[in-house]
KOLTORMAR-406436 format. One record per atom (N, C-alpha, C): x, y negated, z negated. Coordinates in steps of 0.2 Angstrom, whole numbers, padded with zeros to 4 digits, always signed. Last residue first. Layout:
REM KOLTORMAR-406436
XYZ
...
END
This chain:
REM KOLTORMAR-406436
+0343+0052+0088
+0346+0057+0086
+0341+0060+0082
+0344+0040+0098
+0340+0041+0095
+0341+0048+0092
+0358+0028+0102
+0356+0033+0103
+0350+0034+0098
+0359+0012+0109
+0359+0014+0103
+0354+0021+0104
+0357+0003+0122
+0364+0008+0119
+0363+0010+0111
+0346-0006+0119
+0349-0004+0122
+0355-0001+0119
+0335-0010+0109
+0339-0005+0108
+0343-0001+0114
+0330-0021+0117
+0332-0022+0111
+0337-0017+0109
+0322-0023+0128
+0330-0020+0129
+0333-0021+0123
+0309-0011+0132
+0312-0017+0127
+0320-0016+0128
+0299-0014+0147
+0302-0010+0142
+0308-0017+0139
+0280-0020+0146
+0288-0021+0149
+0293-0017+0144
+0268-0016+0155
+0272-0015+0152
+0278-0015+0151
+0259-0028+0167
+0262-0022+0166
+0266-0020+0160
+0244-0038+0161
+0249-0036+0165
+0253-0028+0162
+0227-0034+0168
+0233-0033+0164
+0241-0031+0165
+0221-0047+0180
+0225-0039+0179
+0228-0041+0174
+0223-0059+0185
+0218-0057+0180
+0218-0051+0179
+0232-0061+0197
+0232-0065+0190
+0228-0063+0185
+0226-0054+0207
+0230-0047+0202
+0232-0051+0196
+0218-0065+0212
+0213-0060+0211
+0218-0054+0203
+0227-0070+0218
+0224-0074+0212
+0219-0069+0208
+0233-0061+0228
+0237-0064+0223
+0233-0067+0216
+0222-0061+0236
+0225-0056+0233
+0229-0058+0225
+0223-0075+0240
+0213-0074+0238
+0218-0067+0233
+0232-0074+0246
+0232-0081+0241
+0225-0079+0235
+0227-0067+0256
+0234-0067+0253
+0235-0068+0246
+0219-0075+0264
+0217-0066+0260
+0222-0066+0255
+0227-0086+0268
+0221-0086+0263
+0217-0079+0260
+0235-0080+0278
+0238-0085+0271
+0233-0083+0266
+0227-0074+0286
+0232-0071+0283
+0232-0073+0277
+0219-0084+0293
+0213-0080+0289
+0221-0076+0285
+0227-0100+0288
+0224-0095+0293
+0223-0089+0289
+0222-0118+0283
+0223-0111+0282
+0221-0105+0287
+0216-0131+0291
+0222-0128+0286
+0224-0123+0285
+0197-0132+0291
+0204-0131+0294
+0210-0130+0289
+0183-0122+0291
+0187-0128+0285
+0194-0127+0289
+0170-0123+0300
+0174-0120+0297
+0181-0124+0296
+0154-0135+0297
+0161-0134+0301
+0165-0129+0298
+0143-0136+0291
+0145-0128+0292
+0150-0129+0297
+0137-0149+0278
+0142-0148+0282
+0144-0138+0284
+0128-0147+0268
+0127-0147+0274
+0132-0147+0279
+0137-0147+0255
+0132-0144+0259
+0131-0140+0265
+0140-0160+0253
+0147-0156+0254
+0143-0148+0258
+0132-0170+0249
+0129-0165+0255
+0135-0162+0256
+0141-0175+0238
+0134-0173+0237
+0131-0168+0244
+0157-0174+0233
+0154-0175+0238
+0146-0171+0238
+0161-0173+0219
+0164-0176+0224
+0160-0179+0229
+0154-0172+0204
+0153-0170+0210
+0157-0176+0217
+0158-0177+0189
+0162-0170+0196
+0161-0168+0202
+0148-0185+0187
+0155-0188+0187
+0159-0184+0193
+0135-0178+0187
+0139-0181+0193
+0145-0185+0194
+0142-0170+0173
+0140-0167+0181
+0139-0170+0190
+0141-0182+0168
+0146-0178+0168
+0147-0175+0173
+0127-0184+0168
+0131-0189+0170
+0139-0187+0170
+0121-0173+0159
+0120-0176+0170
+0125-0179+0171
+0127-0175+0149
+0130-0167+0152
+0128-0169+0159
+0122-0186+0144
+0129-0185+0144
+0131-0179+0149
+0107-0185+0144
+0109-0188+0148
+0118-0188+0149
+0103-0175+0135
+0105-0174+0141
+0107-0177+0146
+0093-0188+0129
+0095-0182+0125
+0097-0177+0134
+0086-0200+0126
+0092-0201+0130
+0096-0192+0131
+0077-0199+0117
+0077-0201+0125
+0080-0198+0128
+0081-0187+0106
+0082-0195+0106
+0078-0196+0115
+0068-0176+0099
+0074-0177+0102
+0073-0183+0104
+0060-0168+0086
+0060-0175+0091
+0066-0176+0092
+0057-0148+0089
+0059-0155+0084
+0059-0161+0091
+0039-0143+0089
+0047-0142+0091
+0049-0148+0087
+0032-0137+0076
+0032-0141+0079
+0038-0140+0081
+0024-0119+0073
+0028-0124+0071
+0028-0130+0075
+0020-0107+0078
+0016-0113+0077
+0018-0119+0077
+0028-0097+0076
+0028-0101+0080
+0023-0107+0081
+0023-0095+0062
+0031-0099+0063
+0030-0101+0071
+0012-0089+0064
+0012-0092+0059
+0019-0099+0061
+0019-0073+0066
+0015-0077+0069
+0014-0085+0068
+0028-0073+0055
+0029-0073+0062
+0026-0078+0067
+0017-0071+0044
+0024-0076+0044
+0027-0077+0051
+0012-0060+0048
+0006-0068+0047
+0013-0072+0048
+0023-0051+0046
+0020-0051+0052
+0015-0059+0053
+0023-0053+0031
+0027-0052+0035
+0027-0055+0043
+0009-0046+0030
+0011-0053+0027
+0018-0056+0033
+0012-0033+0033
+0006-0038+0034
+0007-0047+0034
+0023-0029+0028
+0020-0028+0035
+0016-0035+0035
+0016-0032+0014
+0023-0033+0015
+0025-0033+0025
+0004-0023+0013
+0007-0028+0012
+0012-0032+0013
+0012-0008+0020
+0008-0012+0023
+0006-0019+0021
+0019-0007+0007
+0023-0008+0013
+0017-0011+0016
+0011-0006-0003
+0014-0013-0004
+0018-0012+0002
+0004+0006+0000
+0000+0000+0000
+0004-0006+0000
END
């Protein structure tokens, strides 16, 4: 009887809680993160442009794509030369 109870009540509290009011936020509330995000934006229809991008031949840029791709691989194991010439018996 006290777990259903306890369910019970429980359960009213849940319900109950979303009721709540949201909290009152400034006006101005997100205007830091837009205004940052068009600080970053170079060029706004950068979009629209479907020219293919000059500079780079399809070898260089696989290459460079490879290369950036193995920077995020764990690196490999390096042997220690600390005990170099010292026998292990």
């Amino acid at each position: 009887m006290a777990r259903l109870f306890f369910s019970a009540t429980l359960g009213a509290m849940l319900v109950l809680g979303g009721c709540s009011m949201s909290p009152q936020v400034d006006r101005q509330f997100g205007d830091s993160v837009r205004q940052a995000q068009a600080q970053q934006t170079l060029n706004l229809h950068a979009g629209d442009n479907r020219s293919p991008v000059n500079g780079m031949d399809g070898k260089a840029a696989e290459s460079v794509y490879e290369n950036y791709q193995k920077s995020f691989r764990a690196p490999e194991a390096q042997s220690s030369s600390l005990g170099a010439g010292l026998s292990t018996r």
